[in-house]
N, C-alpha and C positions, 0 to 999 in steps of 0.2 A: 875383462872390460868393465864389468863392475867394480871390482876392486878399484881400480883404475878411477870410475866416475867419482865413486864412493869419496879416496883420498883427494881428487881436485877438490869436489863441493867442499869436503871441509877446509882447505888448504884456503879457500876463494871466501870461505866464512869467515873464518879466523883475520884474515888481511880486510875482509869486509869491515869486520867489528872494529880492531885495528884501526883503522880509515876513520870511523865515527865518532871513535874518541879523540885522535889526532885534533879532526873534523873541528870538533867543538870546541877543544880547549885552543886552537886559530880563531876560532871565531869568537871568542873572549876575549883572546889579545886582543884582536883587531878590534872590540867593539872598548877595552879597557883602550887603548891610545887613539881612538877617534871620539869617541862622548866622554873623556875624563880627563887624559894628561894631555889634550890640545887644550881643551876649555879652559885648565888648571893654570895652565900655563899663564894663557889671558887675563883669567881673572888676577893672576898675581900680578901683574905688571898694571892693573887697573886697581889692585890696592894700594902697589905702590904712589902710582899717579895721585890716587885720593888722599892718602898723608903726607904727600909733598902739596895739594892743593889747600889742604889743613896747615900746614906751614905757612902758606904765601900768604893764608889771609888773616892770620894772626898776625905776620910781618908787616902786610898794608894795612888792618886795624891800628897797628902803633904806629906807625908812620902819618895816618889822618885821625886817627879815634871818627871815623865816620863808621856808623852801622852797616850800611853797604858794602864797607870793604870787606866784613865779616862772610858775607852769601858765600864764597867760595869754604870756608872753614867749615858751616853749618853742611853745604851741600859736600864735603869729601866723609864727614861725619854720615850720612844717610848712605852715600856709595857704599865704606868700610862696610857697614854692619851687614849692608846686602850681600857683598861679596865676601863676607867671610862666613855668611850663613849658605850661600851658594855653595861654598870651595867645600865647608863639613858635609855637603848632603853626599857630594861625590868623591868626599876620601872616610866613608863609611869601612872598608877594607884595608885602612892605609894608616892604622895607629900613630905610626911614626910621624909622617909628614901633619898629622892632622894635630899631632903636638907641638908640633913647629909651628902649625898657622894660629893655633892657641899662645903662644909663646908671642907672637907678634899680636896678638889680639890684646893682650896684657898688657905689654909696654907701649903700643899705640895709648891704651887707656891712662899709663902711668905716666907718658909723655904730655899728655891733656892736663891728668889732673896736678902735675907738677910745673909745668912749663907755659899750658897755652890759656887757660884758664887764672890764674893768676895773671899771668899779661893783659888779660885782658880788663879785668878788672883794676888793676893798677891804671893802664891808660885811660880807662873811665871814671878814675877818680883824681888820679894827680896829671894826666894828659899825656900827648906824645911822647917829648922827653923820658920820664921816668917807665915809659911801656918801652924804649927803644933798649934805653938803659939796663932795664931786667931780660931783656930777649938776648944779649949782646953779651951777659955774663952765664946765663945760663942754658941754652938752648943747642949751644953747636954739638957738645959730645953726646947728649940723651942721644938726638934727631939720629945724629949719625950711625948710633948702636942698634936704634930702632929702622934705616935703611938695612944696616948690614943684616939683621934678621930676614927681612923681606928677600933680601939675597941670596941667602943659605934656602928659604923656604922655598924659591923659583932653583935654586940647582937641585933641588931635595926629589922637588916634581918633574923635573927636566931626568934625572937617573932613573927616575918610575917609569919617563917615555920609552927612556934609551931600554932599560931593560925588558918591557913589553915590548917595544919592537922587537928586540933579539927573540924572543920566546916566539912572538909570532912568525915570525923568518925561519927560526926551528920546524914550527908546526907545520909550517910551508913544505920545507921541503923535506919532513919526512912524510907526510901526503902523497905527496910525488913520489917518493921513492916506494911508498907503499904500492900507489900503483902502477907505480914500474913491474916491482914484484909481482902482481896481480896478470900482469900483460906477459912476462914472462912466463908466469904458472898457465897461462890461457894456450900461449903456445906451443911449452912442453909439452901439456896435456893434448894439445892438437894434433903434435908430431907424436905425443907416444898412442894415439887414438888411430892416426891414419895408419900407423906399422901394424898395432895390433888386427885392424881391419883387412889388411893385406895380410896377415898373415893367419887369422882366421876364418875369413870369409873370400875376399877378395880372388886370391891364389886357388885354394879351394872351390869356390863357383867357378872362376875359369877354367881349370881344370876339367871340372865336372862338365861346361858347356861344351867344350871340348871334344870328349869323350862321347856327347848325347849329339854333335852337330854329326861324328861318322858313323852313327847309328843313326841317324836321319838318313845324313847321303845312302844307307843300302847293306851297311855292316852288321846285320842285325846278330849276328854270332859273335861281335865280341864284346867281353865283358867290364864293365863298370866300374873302376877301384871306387871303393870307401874310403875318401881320404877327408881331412878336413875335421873340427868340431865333432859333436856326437850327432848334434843337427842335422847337419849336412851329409854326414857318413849316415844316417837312417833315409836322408834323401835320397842317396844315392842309392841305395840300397833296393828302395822301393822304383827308380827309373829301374833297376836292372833287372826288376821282378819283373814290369812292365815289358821290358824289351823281351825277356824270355816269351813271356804271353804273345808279345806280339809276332816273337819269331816263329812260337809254337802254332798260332792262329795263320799265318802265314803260309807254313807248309800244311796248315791243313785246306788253307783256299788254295794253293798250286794243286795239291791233289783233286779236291772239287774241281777248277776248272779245266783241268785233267778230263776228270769226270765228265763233267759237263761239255767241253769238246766234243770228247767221241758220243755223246748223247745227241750232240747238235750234229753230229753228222750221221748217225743214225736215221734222226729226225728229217732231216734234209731228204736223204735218200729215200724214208716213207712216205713224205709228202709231193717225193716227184713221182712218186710209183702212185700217191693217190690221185696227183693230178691226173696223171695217163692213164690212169682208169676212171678218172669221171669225166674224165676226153672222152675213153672208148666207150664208156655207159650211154653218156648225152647219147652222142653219135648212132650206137648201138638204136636205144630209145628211139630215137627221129626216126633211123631209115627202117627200123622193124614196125615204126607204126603207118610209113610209108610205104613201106613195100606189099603189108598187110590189108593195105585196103583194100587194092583192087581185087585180090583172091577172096578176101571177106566179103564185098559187095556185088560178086558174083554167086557168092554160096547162098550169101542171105537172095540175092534176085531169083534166082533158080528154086530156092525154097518156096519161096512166095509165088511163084511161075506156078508152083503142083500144088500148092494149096489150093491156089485160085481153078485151077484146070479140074482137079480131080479130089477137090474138097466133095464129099459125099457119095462118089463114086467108088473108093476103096473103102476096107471094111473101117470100122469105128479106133481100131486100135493104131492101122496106118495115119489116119488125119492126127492123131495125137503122136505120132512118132515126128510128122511135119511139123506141126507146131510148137514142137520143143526145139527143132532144129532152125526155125524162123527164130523164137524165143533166141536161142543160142547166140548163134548170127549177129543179129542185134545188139544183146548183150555187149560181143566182144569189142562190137563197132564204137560202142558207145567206151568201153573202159581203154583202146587203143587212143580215139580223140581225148578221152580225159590225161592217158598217160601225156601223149606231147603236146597237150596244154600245163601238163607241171613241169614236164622236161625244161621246157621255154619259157621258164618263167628266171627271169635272172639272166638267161643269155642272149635275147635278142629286148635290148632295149633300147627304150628313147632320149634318156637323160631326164635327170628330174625336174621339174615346173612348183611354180605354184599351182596348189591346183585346192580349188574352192570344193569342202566337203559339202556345201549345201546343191551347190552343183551337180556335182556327184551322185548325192542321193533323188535328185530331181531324174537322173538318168536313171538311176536302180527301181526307180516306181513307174518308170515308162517301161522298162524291163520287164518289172513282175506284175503290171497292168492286168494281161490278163488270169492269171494265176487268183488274183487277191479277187476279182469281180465272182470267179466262179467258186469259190470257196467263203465270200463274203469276209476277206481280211480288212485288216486297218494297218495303216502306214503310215509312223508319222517321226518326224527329228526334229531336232532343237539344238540353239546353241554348241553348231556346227563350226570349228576352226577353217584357216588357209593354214594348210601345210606345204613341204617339197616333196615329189612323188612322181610316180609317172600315172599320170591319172587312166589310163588302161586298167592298169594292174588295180587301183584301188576299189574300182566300177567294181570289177571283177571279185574282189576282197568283200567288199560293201552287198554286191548278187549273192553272192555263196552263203553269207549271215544271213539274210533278211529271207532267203529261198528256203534254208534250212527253219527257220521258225515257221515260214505258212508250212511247209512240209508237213512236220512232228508235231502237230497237232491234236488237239482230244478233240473226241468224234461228234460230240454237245458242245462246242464252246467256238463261238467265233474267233480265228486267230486276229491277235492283236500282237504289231513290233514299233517297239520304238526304239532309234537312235541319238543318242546324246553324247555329251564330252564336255570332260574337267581338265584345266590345268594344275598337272602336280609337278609342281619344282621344273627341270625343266622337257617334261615330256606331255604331250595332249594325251588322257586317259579317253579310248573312247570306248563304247558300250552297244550292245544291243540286247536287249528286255524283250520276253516273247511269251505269253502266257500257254504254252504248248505244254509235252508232255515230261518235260525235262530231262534231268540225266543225275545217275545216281553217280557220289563220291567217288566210286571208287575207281569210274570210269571216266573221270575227269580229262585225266590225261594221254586215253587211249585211243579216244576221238579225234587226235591230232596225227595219228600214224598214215600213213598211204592205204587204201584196200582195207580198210579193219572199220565192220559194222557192228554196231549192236544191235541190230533185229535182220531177221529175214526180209530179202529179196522180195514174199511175198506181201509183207506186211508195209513195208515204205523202199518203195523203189531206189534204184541208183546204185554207184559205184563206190561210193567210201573211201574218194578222193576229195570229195572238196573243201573240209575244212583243215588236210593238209595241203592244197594251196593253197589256203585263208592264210595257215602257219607260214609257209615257203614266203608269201606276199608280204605277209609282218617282217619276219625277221630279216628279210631283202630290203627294207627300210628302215634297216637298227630298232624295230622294236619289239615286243614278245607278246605271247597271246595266253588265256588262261580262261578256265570255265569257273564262276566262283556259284557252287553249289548252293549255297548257303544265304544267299544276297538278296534273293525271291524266294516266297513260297509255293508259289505253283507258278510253272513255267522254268525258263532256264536265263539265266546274266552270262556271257560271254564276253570279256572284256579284251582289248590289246591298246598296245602304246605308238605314237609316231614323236619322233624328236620333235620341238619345238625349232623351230626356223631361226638359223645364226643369229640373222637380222629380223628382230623381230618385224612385223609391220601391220599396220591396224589392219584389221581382218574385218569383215562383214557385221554389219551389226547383228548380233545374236536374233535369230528369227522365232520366233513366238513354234511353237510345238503345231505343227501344218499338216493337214492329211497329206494324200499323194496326190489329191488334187483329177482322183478319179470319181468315177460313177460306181457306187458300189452295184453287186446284183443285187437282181431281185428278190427282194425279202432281207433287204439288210438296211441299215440305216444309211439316210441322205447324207449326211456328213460324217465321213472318220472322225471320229473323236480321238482327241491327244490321249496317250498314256498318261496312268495314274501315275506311274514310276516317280517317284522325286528322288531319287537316290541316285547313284554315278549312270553314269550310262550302262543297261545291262544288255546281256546279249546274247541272241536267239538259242535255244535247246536243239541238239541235231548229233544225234550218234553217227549219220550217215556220210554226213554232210558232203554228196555230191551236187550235183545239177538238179533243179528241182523237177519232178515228174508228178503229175496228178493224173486222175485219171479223168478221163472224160463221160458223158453221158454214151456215145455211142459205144463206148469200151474200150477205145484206143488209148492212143499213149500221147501225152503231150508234153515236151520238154520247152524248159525256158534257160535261158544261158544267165 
């Protein structure tokens, strides 16, 4: 196909060039017989005119010997000289003819100074007569010799036309015929352009398309020819690497989904067995913390019956056998209502609300009212969201935080909790800050298990469930919980997330950092003072994190929910 281009351009050069000279040497004829042998023409036949008007008025001088009759001789005399200085400028190329209008230019002159010039003078000196008399013997054969020149000089110019035209009529139509030629070479080279195309490429990709549309349709096993150009056959080549891969890729995803079938039905089958077992757990859970009361609150009533009866009446080491078995009793009562309060967390609901965190917290400080007066805490939140929730469960999320920092307290330090909330991207970060006793790294995450305490029974009371309902509560409203060790220096930040609401919608105006809006006890300051925290919301220290228990002045036990 190069080869091919290669010989048209030249071939279309050549005719090109060709064409240009043609071209030009037409356009010299045509400008030599439109600006030379028209004009040529003319002006001869207007010489001729001027030397026949140089006759007539030499003829009417002698005929009146009046000066006047002369103007016409004087005025063919001023034409001649012009037109024959005209006719020289444009037979500059034309030696021959231009010898011929010289040849008449002569005899014009020799006809004057023989013929018209002496008449004239003769009839100015001897009169009419004798000027008609000399015109009449000598004037007819000059004049005549000198037409016949003017004659020969007009055919002379008249063959200069005729042959510029034919030349140009030549150039004509070999122009044309050149680019006949040229239009001929345009569509051999066309037709030998379209074959070569079909039969390089054209045929070839078809084929090829061919081939690749039933390895589309599902034929991936059969193979590819290399047909065509070197091109095309390396294209091909590389579709048939490709089909391999993709055939090869192919049975290797039929075997994976293989695979992954009988995984999925593996899977299927452990997850209806885990359903039916955290069917029979729930269930299990519910009725053994149901069925468990009334035998528990008869062993604890009875326990309590002999203490009371025959507290100091049996020896020393019997009233502490009771009072381990009241202890006990208790105990159990208390970790059976915690179990199916987590049990029930997720299964018996109400659908979610909006439900205002400032609200919420307004509840949680009427909750831990009295907890905070007898220990002289502070309670305060800010910059509280509306999220979607069941606000039960939050109260409850929000109790178990705020319970677990007045709990885990240092024994010199008034407790102080504050709640707060940032938006990141699209989840409410929110926090509880609690200047307590906090919680080492490495127990970060162990806080969050069911029943698992890090201190004794006797040192902070409770069951070492509550802040895996905190957990159960978060992540029952898509979000996660995390203790960040690091966040305070003394005390503990406990943070979790709640989604941001679909639809957003303007939320409460952020309320200034507020106490709980209690009376603290006595010996504590009149006003809660807002936490120093200015950092995300952090949130309360509590290895235990059940139900909050303090103890009271007269010894007893006081729980707050």
């Amino acid at each position: 196909m190069t080869a091919l281009c290669v010989i048209v351009g030249v071939v279309l050069g050549l005719l090109a060039v060709g064409a240009a000279v043609v071209a030009t040497n037409n356009r010299q004829h045509l400008d030599t017989l439109l600006t030379k042998t028209g004009p040529l023409r003319i002006d001869g036949l207007a010489l001729l005119g001027a030397l026949v008007d140089q006759q007539a008025g030499v003829r009417g001088y002698a005929v009146t010997a009046n000066e006047a009759d002369l103007a016409p001789y004087r005025d063919g005399q001023e034409r001649e000289a012009a037109l024959i200085a005209s006719m020289e400028t444009r037979l500059g190329d034309q030696p021959e003819i231009r010898r011929e209008l010289h040849v008449v230019r002569d005899h014009a002159r020799q006809w004057r100074e023989a013929v018209a010039e002496p008449a004239i003078e003769l009839t100015a000196r001897s009169g009419p007569d004798a000027g008609q008399a000399f015109l009449t013997a000598q004037t007819g054969s000059r004049f005549t010799e000198l037409r016949g020149e003017v004659q020969a000089l007009q055919e002379s110019i008249l063959a200069l036309r005729n042959t510029v035209a034919d030349d140009a009529r030549r150039t004509g139509n070999t122009l044309v015929l050149l680019l006949v030629l040229a239009a001929i070479v345009v569509v051999l080279a066309g037709l030998a352009l379209v074959t070569s195309l079909n039969r390089l490429v054209i045929g070839p990709v078809t084929t090829l398309a061919g081939q690749v549309r039933d390895v589309a349709a599902g034929h991936y096993q059969r193979d590819i020819e290399q047909v065509g150009p070197p091109e095309l056959a390396r294209l091909a080549g590389d579709v048939d690497a490709m089909r391999r891969r993709i055939a090869a890729d192919l049975a290797e995803v039929r075997q994976a989904r293989e695979r992954i079938e009988w995984v999925n039905s593996q899977l299927e089958k452990q997850a209806e067995e885990l359903v039916r077992s955290n069917r029979d757990l729930e269930q299990f859970a519910y009725v053994a913390s149901h069925d468990l009361q009334e035998p528990l609150r008869k062993v604890a009533s009875f326990c309590q019956l002999l203490q009371r009866r025959y507290a100091g009446k049996l020896d020393e080491r019997a009233d502490q056998y009771i009072s381990f078995a009241v202890d006990g009793a208790q105990r159990m009562q208390r970790l059976i209502n915690d179990l199916l309060a987590f049990s029930r967390i997720g299964r018996l609901t109400t659908g979610f609300t909006e439900v205002d965190l400032n609200a919420v917290m307004t509840e949680v400080a009427a909750q831990t009212e009295a907890t905070r007066r007898y220990v002289g805490g502070e309670l305060t939140w800010s910059d509280l969201p509306v999220i979607r929730g069941e606000e039960t469960l939050l109260t409850n999320l929000l109790a178990n935080l705020v319970g677990n920092s007045l709990k885990f307290r240092r024994p010199d330090v008034a407790p102080k909790v504050h709640v707060s909330a940032r938006r990141v991207g699209e989840e409410w970060e929110i926090g509880c800050q609690d200047n307590g006793i906090g919680i080492e790294p490495e127990f970060a995450d162990k806080i969050f298990v069911i029943f698992q305490r890090l201190h004794a029974k006797d040192a902070y009371p409770g069951t070492g469930i509550g802040l895996a309902i905190v957990k159960k509560i978060v992540e029952y409203h898509g979000g996660r919980v995390w203790v960040e060790p690091d966040a305070v220096t003394d005390g503990t930040m406990i943070r979790f997330t709640l989604p941001v609401p679909p639809e957003p919608r303007s939320s409460a105006e952020p309320s200034e950092a507020r106490p709980s809006e209690v009376e603290p006890a006595e010996g504590v300051p009149s006003e809660v003072e807002p936490s120093e925290a200015t950092g995300p919301a952090a949130a309360p220290a509590g290895a235990d994190g059940g139900p909050e228990e303090s103890a009271r002045p007269d010894g007893g036990m006081k729980e707050t929910v």
